[in-house]
PyMOL Python script that loads the backbone (N, CA, C, O; Angstrom):
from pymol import cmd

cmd.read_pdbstr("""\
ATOM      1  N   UNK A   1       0.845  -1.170   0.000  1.00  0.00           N
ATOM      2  CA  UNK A   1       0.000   0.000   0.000  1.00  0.00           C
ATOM      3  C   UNK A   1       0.895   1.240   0.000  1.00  0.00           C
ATOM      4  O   UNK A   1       1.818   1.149   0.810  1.00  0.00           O
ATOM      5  N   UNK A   2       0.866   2.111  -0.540  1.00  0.00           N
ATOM      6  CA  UNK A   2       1.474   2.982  -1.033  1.00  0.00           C
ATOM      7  C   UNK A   2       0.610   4.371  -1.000  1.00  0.00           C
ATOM      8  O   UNK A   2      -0.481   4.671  -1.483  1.00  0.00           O
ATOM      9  N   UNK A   3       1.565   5.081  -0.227  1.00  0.00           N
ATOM     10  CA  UNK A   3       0.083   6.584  -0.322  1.00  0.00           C
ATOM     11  C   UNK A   3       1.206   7.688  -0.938  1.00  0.00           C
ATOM     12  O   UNK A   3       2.397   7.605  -1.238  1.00  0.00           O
ATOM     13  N   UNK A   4       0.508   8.432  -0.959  1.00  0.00           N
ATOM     14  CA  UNK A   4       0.857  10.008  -2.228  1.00  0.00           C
ATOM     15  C   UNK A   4       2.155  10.471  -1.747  1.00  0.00           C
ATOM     16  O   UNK A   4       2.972  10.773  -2.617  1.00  0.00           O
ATOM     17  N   UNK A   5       2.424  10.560  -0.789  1.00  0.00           N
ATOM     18  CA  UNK A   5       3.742  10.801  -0.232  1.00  0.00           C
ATOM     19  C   UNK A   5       5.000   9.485  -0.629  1.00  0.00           C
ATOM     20  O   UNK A   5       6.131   9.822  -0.977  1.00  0.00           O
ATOM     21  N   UNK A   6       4.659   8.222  -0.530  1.00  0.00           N
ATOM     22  CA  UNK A   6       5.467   7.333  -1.230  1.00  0.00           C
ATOM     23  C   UNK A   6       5.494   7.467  -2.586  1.00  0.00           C
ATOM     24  O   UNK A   6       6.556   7.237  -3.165  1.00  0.00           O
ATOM     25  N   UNK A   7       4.379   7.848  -3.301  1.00  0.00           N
ATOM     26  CA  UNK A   7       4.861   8.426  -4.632  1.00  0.00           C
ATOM     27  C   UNK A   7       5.625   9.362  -4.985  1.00  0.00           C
ATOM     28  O   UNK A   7       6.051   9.609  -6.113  1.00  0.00           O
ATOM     29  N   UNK A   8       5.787   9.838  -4.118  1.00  0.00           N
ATOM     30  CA  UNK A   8       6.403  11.634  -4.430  1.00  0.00           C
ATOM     31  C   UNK A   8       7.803  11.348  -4.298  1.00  0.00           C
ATOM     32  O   UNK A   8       8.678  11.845  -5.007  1.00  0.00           O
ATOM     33  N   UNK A   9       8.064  10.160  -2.948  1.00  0.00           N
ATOM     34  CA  UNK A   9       9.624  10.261  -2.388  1.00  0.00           C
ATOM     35  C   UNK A   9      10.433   9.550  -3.663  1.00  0.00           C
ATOM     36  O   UNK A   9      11.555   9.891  -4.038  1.00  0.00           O
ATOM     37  N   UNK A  10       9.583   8.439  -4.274  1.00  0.00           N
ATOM     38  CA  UNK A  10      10.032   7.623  -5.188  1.00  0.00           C
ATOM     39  C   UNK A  10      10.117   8.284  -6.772  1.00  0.00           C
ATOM     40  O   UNK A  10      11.038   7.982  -7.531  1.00  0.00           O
ATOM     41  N   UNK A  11       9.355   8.942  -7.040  1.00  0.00           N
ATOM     42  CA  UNK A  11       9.332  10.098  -7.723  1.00  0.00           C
ATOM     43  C   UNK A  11      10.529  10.969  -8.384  1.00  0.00           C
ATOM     44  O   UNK A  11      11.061  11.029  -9.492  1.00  0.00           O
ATOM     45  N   UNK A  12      10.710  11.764  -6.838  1.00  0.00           N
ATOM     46  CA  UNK A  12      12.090  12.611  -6.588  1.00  0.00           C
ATOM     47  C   UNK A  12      13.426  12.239  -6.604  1.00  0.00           C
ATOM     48  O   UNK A  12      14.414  12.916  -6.886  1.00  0.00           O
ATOM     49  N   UNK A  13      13.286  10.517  -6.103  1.00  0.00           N
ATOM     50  CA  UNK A  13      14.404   9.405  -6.010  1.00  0.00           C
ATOM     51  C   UNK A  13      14.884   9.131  -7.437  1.00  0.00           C
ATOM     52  O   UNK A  13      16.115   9.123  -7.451  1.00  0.00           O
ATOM     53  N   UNK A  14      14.367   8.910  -8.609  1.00  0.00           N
ATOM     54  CA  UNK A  14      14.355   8.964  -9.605  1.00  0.00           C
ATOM     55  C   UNK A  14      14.829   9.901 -10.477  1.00  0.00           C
ATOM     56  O   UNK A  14      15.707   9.723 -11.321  1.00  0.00           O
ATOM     57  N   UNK A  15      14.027  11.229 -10.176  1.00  0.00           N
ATOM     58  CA  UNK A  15      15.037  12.622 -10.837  1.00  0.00           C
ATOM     59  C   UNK A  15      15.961  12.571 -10.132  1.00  0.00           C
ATOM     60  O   UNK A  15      16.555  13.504 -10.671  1.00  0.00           O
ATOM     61  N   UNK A  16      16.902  12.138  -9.025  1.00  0.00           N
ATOM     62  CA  UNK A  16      17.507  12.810  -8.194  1.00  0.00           C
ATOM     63  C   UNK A  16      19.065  11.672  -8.775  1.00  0.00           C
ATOM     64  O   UNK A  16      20.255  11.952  -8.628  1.00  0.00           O
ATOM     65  N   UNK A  17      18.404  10.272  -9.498  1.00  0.00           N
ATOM     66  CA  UNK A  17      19.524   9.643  -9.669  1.00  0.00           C
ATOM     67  C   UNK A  17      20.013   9.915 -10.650  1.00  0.00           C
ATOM     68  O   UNK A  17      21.228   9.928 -10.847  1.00  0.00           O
ATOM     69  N   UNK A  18      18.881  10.267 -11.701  1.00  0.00           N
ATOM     70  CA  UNK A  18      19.035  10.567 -13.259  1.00  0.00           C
ATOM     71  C   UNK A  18      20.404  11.804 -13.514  1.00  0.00           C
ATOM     72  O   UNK A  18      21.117  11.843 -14.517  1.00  0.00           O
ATOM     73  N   UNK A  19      20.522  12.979 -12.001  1.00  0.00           N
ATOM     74  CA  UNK A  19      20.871  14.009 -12.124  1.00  0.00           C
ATOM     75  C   UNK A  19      22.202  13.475 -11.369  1.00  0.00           C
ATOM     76  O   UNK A  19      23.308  13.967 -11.595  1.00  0.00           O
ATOM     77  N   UNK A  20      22.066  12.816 -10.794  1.00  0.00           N
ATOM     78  CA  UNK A  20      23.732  12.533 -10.434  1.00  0.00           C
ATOM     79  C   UNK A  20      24.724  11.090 -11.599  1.00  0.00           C
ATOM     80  O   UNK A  20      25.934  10.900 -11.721  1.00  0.00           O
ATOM     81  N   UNK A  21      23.831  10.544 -12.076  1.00  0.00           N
ATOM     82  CA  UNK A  21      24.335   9.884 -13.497  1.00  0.00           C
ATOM     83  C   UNK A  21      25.325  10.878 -14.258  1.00  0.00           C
ATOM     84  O   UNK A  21      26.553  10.861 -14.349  1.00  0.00           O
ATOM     85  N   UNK A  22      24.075  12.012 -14.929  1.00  0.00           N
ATOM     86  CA  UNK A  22      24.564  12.930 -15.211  1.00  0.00           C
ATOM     87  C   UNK A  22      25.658  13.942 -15.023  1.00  0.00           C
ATOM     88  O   UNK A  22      26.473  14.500 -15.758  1.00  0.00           O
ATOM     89  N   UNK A  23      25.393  13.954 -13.911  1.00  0.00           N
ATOM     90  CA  UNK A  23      26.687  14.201 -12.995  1.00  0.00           C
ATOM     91  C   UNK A  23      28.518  13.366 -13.247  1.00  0.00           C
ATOM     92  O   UNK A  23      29.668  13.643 -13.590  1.00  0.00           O
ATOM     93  N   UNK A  24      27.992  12.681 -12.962  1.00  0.00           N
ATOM     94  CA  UNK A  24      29.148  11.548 -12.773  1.00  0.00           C
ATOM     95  C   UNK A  24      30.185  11.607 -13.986  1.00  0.00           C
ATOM     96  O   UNK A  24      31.399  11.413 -13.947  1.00  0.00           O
ATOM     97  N   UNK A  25      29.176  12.007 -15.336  1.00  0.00           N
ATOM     98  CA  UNK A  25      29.688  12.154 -16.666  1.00  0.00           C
ATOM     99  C   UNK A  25      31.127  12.859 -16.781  1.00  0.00           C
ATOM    100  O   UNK A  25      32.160  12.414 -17.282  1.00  0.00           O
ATOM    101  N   UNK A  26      30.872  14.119 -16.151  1.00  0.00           N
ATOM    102  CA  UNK A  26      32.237  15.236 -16.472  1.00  0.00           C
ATOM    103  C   UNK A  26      32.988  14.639 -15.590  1.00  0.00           C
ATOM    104  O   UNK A  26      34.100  14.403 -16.064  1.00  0.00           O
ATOM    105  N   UNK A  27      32.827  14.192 -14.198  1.00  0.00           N
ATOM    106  CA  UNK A  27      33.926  14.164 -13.484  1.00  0.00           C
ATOM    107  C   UNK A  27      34.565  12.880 -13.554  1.00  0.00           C
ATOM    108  O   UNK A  27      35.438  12.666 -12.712  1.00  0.00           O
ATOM    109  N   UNK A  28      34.257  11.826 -14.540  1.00  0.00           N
ATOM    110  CA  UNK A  28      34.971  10.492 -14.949  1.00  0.00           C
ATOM    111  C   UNK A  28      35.960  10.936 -15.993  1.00  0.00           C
ATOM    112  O   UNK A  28      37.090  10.455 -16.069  1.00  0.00           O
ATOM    113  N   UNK A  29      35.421  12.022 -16.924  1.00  0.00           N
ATOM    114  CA  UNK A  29      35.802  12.200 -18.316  1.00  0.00           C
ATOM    115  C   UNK A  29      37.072  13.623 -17.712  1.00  0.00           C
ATOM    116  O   UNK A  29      37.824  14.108 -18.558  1.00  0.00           O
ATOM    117  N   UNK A  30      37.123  14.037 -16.480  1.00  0.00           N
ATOM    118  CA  UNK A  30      38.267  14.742 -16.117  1.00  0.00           C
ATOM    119  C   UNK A  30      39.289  14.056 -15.328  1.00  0.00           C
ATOM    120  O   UNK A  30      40.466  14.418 -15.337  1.00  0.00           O
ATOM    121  N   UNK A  31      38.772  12.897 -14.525  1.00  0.00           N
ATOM    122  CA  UNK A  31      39.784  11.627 -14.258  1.00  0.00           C
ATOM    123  C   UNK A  31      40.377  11.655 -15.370  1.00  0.00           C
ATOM    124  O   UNK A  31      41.342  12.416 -15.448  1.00  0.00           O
ATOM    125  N   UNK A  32      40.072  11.004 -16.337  1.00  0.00           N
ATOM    126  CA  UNK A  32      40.579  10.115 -17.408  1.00  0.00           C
ATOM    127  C   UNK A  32      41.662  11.095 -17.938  1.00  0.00           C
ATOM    128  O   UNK A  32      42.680  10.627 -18.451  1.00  0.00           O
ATOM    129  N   UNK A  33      41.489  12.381 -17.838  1.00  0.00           N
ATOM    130  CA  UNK A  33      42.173  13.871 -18.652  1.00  0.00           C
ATOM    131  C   UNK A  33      43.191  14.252 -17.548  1.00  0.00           C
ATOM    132  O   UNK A  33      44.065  15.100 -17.726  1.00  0.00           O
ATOM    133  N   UNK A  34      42.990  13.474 -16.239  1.00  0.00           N
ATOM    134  CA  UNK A  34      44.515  14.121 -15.813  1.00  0.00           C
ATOM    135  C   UNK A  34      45.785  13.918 -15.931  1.00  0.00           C
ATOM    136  O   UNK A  34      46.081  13.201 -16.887  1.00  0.00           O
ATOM    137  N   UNK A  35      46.806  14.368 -15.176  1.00  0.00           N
ATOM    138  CA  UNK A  35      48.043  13.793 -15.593  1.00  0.00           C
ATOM    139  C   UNK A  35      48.672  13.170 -14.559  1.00  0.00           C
ATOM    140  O   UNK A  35      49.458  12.272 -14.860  1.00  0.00           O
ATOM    141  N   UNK A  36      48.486  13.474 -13.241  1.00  0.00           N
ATOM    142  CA  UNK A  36      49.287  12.526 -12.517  1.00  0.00           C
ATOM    143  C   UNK A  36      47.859  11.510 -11.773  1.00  0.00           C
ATOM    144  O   UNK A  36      46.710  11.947 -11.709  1.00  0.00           O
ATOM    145  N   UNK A  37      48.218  10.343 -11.353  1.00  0.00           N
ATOM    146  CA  UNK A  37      47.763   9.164 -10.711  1.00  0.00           C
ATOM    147  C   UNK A  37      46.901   9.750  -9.613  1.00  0.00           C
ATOM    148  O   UNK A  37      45.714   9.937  -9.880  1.00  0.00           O
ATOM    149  N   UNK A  38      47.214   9.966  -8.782  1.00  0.00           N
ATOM    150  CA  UNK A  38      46.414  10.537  -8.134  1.00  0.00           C
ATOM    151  C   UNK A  38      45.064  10.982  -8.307  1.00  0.00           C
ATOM    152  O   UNK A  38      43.994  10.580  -7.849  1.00  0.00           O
ATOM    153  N   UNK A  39      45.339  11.794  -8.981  1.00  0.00           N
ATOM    154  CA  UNK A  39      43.929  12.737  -9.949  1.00  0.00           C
ATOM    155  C   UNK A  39      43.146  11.409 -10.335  1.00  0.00           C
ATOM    156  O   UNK A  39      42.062  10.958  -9.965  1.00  0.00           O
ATOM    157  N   UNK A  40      43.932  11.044 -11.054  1.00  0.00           N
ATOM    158  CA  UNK A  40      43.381   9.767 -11.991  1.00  0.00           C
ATOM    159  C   UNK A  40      42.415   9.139 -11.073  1.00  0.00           C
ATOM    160  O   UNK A  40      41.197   9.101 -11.250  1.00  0.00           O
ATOM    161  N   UNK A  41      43.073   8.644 -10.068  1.00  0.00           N
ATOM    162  CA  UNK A  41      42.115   7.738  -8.611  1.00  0.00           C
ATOM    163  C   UNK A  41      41.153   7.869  -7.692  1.00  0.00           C
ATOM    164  O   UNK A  41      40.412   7.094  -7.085  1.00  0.00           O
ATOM    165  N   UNK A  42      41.428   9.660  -7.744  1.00  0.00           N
ATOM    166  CA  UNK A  42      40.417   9.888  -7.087  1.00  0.00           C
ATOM    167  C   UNK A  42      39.530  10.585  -7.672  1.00  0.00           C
ATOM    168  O   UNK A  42      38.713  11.008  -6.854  1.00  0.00           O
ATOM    169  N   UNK A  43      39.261  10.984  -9.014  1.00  0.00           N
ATOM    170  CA  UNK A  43      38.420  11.391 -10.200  1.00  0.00           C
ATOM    171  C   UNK A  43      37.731   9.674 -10.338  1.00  0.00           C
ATOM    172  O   UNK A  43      36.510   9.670 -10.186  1.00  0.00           O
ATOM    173  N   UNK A  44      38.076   8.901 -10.481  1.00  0.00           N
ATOM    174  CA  UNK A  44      37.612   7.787 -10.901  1.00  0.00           C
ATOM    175  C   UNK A  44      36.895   6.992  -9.635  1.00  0.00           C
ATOM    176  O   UNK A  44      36.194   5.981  -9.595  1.00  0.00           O
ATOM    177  N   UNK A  45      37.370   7.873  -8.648  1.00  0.00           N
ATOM    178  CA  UNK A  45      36.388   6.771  -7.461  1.00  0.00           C
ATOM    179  C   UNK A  45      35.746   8.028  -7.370  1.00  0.00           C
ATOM    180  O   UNK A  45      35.460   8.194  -8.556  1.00  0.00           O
ATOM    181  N   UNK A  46      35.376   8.900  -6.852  1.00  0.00           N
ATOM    182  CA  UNK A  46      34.144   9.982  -6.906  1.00  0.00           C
ATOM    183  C   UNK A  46      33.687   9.910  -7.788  1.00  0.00           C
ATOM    184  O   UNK A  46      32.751  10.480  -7.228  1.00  0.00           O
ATOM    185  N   UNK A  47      33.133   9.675  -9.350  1.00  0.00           N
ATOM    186  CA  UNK A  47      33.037   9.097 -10.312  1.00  0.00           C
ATOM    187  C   UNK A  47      32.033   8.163 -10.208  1.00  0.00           C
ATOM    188  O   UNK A  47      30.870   8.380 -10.547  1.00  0.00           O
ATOM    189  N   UNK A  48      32.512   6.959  -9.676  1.00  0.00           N
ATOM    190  CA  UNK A  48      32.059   5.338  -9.163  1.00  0.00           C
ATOM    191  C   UNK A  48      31.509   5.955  -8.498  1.00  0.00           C
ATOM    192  O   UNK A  48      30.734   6.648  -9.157  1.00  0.00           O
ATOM    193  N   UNK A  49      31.422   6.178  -7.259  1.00  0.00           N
ATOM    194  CA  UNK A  49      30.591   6.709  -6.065  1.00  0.00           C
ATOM    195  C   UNK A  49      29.469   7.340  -6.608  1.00  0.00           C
ATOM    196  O   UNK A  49      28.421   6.697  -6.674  1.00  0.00           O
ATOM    197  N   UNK A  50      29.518   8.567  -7.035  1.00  0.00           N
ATOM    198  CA  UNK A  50      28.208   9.253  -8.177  1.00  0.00           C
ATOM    199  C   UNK A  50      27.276   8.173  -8.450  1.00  0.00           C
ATOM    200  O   UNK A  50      26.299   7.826  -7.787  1.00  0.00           O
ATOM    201  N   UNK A  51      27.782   7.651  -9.640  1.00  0.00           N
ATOM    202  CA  UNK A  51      27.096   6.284 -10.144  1.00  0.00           C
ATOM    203  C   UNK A  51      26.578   5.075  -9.628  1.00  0.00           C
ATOM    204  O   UNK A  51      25.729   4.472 -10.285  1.00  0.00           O
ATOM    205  N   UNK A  52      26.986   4.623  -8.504  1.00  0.00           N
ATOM    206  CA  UNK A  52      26.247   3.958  -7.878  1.00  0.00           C
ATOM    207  C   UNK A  52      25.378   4.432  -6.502  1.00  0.00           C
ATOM    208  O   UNK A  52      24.795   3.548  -5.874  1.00  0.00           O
ATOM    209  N   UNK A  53      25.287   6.031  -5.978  1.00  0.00           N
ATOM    210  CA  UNK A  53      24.602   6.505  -5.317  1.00  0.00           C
ATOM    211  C   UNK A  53      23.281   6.416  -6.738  1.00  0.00           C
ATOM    212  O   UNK A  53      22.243   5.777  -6.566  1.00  0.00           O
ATOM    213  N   UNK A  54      23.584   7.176  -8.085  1.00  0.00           N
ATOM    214  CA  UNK A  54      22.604   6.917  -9.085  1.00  0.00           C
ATOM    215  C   UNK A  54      22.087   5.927  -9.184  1.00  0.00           C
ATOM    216  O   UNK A  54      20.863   5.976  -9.301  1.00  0.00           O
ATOM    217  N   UNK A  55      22.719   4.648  -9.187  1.00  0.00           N
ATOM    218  CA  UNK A  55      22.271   3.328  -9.461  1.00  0.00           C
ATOM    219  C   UNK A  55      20.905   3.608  -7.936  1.00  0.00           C
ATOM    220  O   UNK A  55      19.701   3.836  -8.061  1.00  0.00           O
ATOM    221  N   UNK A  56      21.626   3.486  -6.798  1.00  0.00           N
ATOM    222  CA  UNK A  56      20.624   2.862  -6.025  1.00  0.00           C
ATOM    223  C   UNK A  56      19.504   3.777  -5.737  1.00  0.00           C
ATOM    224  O   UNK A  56      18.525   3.384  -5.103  1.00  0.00           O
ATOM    225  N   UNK A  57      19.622   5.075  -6.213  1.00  0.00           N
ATOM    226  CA  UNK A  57      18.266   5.929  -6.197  1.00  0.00           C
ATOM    227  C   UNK A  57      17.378   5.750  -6.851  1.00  0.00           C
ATOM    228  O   UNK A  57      16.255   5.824  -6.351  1.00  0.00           O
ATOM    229  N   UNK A  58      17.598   5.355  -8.627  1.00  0.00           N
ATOM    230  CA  UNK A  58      16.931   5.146  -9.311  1.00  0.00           C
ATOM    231  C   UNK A  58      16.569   3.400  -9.373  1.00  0.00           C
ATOM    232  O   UNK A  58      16.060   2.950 -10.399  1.00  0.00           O
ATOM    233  N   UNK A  59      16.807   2.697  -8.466  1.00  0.00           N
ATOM    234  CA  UNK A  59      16.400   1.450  -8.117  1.00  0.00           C
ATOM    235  C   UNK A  59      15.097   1.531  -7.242  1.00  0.00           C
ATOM    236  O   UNK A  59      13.960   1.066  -7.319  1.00  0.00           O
ATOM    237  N   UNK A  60      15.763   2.304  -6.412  1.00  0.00           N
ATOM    238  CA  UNK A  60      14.855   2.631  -5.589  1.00  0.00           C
ATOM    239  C   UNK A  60      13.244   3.404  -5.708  1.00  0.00           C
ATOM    240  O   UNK A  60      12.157   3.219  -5.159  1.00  0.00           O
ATOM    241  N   UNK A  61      13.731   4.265  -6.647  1.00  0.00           N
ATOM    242  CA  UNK A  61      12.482   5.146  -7.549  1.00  0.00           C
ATOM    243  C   UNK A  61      11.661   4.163  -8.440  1.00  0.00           C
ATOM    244  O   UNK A  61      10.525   4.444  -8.824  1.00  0.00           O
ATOM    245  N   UNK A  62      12.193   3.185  -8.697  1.00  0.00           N
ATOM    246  CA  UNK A  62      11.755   2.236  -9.770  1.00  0.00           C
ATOM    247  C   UNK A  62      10.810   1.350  -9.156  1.00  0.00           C
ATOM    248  O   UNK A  62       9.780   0.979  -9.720  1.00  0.00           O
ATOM    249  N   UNK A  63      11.265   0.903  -7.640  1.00  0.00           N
ATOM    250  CA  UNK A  63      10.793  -0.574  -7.450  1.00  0.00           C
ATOM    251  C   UNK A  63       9.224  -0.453  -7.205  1.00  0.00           C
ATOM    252  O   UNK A  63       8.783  -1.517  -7.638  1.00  0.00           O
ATOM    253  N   UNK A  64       8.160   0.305  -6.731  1.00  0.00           N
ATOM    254  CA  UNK A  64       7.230   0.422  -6.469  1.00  0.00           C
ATOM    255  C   UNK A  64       6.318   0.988  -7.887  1.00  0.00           C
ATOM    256  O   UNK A  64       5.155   1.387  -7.930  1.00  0.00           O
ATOM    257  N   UNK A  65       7.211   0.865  -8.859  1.00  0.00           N
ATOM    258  CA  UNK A  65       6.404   1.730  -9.973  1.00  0.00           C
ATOM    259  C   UNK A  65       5.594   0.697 -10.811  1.00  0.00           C
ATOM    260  O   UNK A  65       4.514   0.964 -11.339  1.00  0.00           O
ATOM    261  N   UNK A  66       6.162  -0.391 -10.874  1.00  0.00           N
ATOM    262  CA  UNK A  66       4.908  -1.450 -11.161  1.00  0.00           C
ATOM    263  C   UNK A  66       3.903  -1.970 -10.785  1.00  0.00           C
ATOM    264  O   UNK A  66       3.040  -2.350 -11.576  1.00  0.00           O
ATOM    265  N   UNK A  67       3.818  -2.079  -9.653  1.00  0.00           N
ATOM    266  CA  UNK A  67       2.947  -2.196  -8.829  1.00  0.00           C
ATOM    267  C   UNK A  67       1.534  -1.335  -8.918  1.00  0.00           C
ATOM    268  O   UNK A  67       0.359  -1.700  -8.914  1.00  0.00           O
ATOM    269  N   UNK A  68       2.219   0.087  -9.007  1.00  0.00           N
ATOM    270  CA  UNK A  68       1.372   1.284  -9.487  1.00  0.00           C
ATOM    271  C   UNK A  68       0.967   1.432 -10.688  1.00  0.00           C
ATOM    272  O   UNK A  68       0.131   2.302 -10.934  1.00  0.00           O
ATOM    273  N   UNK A  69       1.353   0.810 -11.445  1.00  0.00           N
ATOM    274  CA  UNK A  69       1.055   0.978 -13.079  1.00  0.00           C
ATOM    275  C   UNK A  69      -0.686  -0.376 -13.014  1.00  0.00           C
ATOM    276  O   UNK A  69      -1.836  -0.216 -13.422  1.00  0.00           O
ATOM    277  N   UNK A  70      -0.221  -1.176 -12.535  1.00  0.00           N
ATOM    278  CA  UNK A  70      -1.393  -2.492 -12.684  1.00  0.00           C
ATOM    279  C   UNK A  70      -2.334  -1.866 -12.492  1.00  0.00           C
ATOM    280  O   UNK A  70      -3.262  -2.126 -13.258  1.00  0.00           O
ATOM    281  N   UNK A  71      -2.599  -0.764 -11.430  1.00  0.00           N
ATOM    282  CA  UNK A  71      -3.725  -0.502 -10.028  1.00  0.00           C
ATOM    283  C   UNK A  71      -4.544   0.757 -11.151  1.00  0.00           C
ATOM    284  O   UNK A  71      -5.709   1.112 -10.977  1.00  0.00           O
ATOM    285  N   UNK A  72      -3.885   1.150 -11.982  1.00  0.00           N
ATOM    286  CA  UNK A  72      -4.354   2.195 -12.535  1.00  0.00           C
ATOM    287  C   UNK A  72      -5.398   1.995 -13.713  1.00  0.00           C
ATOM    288  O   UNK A  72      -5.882   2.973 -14.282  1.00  0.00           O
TER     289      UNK A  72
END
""", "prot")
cmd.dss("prot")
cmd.show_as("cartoon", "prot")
cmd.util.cbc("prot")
cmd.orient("prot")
């Protein structure tokens, strides 16, 4: 059971992963552009991190959305 407020959080969870995906884009693609190691490692794990905070938001935004689609 699901009320209007669980729609909304799951909703927002969804834009919110889409925008850190997005995110994640420049700061992998300025890893990859630096020059010493360092940069490289820690551009590429803030990067990762982004992307799987994305992953599990938009998992999360997702999982109740079928459920809601049947009922309608």
């Amino acid at each position: 059971m699901t009320t209007d407020h669980t729609s909304r959080d799951r909703s927002t969870a969804r834009i919110l992963g889409v925008f850190l995906a997005v995110l994640s884009i420049p700061v992998l693609i300025g890893g990859f552009s630096s020059v010493e190691t360092i940069d490289l490692a820690l551009s590429t794990a803030a990067g990762a991190a982004l992307l799987l905070a994305a992953a599990v938001l938009m998992i999360y935004g997702s999982r109740g959305r079928s459920k809601q689609a049947g009922k309608r």
